[in-house]
C-alpha positions in Angstrom: 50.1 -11.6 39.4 53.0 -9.7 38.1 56.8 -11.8 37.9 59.2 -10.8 40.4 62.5 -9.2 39.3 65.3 -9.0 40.8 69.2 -10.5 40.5 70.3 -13.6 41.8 74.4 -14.3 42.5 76.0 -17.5 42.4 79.5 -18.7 42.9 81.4 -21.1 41.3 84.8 -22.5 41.8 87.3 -23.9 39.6 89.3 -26.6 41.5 91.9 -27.3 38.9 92.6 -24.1 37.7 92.9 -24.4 34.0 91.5 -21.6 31.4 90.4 -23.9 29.3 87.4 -25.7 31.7 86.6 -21.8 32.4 86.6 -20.9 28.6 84.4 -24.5 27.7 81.9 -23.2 30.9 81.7 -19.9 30.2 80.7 -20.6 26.3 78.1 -23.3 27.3 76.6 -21.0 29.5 76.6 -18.4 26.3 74.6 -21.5 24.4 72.3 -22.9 27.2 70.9 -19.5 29.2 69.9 -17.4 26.3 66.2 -15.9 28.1 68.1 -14.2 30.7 70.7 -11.0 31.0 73.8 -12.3 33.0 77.0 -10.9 34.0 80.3 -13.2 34.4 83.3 -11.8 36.2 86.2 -14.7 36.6 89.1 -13.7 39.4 91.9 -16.6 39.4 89.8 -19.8 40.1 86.5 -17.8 41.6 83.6 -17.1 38.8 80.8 -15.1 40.0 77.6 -15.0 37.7 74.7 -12.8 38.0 71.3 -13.3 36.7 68.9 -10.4 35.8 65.1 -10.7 35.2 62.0 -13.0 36.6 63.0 -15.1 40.0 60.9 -18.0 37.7 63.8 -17.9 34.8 66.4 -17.3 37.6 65.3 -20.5 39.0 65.4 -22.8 35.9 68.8 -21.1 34.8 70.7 -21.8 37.9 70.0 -25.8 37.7 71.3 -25.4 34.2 74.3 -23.3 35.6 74.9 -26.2 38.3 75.0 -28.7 35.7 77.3 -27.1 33.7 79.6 -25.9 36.1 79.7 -29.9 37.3 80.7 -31.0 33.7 83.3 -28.4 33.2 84.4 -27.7 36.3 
């Protein structure tokens, strides 16, 4: 059965508002979700991150995004 591709968005939100917690996020990400082509795009407190390739690997790195983002952010 062939993988499914596709993109996946998610939405985070920075409730303090400091660079730094977005800088510390933003390279863990760079470290942790390394098997799939994302895009980042930060607005004021909003970041938006999109994942490209297999739904499977889309799966497994938004739990890992989740996480992160409740460390940092």
């Amino acid at each position: 059965m062939p993988k499914r591709r596709g993109r996946k968005i998610l939405h985070f939100y920075n409730t303090s508002g400091d660079l730094n917690k977005i800088i510390l996020f933003l390279e863990d990400v760079q470290k942790k979700v390394n098997y799939l082509s994302l895009n980042a795009t930060v607005e004021g407190k909003d970041i938006k991150i999109t994942l490209f390739g297999p739904r499977d690997l889309q799966t497994l790195a938004s739990e890992r995004l989740r996480e992160l983002a409740n460390k940092h952010l």
